[in-house]
Each structure stands twice: as C-alpha cells, then as structure tokens.
C-alpha positions in Angstrom: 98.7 6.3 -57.4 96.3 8.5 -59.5 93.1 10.5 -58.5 94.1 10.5 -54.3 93.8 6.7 -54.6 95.7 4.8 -51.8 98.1 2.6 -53.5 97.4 -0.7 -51.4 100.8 -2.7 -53.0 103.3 -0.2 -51.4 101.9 -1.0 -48.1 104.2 -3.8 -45.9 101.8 -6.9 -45.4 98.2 -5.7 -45.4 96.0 -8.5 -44.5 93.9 -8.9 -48.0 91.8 -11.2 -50.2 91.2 -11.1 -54.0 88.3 -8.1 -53.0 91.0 -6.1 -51.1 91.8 -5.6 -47.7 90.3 -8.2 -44.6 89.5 -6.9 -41.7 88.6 -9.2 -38.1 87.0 -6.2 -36.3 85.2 -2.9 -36.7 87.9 -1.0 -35.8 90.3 -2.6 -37.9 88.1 -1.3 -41.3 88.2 2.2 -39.1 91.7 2.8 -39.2 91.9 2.1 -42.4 89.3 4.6 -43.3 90.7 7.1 -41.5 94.3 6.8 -43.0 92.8 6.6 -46.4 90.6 9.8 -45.8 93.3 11.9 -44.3 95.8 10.8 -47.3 92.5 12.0 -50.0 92.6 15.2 -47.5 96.3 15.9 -48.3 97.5 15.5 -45.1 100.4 13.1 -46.0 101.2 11.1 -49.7 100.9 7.7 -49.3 104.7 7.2 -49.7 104.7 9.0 -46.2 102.6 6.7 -44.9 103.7 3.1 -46.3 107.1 4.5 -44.6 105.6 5.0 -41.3 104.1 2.1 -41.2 107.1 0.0 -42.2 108.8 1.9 -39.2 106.2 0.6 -37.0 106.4 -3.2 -38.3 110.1 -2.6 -37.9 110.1 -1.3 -34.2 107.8 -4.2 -33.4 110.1 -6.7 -34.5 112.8 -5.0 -33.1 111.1 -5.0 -29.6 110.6 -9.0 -30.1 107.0 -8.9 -30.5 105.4 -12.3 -32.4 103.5 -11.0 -35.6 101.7 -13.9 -37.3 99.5 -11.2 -38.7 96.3 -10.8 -36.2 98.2 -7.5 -34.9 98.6 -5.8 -38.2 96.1 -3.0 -37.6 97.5 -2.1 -34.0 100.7 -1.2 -36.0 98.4 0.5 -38.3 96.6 2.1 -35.7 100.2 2.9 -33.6 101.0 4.2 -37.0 98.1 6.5 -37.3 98.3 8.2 -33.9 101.9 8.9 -34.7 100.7 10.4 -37.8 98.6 12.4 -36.7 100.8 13.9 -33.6 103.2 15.2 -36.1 101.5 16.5 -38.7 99.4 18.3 -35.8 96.1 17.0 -37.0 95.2 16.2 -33.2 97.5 17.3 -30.3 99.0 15.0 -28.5 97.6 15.4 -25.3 93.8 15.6 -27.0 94.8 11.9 -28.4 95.9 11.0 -25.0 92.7 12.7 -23.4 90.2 10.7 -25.9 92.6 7.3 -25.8 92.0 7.4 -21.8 88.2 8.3 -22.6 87.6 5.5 -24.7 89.5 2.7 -22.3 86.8 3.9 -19.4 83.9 3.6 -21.7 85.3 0.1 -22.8 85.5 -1.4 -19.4 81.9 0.2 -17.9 80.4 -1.3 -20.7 78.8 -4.3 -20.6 79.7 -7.5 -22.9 78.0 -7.1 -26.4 76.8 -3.6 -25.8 78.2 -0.8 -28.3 81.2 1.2 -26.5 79.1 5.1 -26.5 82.1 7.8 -25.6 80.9 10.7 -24.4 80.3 13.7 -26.8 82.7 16.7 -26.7 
C-alpha cells in the first residue's frame, strides 16, 4: 500500500467486481468509507484492520453462523465498532447511545422514507 491507499487484496473475501468492491445497500458502501477514511486519517494501518476483520469472519464461523456472502459488511461493520472502541475514536457507551438512537428512528419510520436521527 502506497499513498494511504487501502490495499483491497489483503482483505478476507470482500464482495467485488472487475470495478472494485459491490455493495447491496447504502450502508454497506458507508462502512466501507468510513474504514477507508479513518485508515487515510492514521488511525490504524490497513494490516491492523484486514486482521480484525479476519477475527470477525473467524468468530462468526466459530459461533456457526452461515456466511454465503450477503453478511460480509455486518462483519465489516462488527469490525468497525470494535475498531473504533479501542482505538478510542468513539467511547463505547457514545456507540451504544447512537446504535440504540438509530434502531428507534428505524422502526418509527415509515417504509421507503429516509431513516433522519436526531442531531446532537
């Protein structure tokens, strides 16, 4: 990796094409945006994180859980949060307080309607 540029190959099964990664859903591309940035930011090497994330796969499969790759970016995402709590980026109990946050604005929002969480 040269130049802060995330090294896509060292990364256990990302879901790509020949134009780079896929994603199904919004969120999906978000994660990986955010990983990306904070690796450009410093905050880990990209080593660090294609470990954690192989940790996550692993603790998946360990726990029996089916991967036929449609849950790639929760382990990314499961991945990310853990990340994040150790390095300190976001303390743990401000990711729980905005986790909770956003599963209340999912479910009072109606079908096809953008999920708005309130600003801080």
């Amino acid at each position: 990796m040269t130049g802060g540029a995330a090294d896509l190959d060292a990364l256990p099964a990302i879901p790509r094409d020949a134009d780079g990664p896929v994603f199904r859903a919004p969120w999906e591309a978000q994660a990986f945006a955010m990983a990306v940035t904070l690796h450009q930011r410093g905050h880990f090497t990209w080593n660090e994180w294609a470990e954690r994330l192989a940790k996550e796969i692993a603790a998946a499969k360990a726990r029996g859980e089916h991967d036929d790759g449609t849950r790639y970016y929760y382990f990314w995402l499961a991945a990310l949060e853990k990340v994040v709590a150790d390095k300190r980026l976001v303390l743990a109990d401000e990711l729980a307080e905005r986790k909770d946050a956003w599963d209340r604005a999912a479910r009072e929002t109606p079908h096809g309607k953008p999920i708005e969480l309130p600003g801080r």
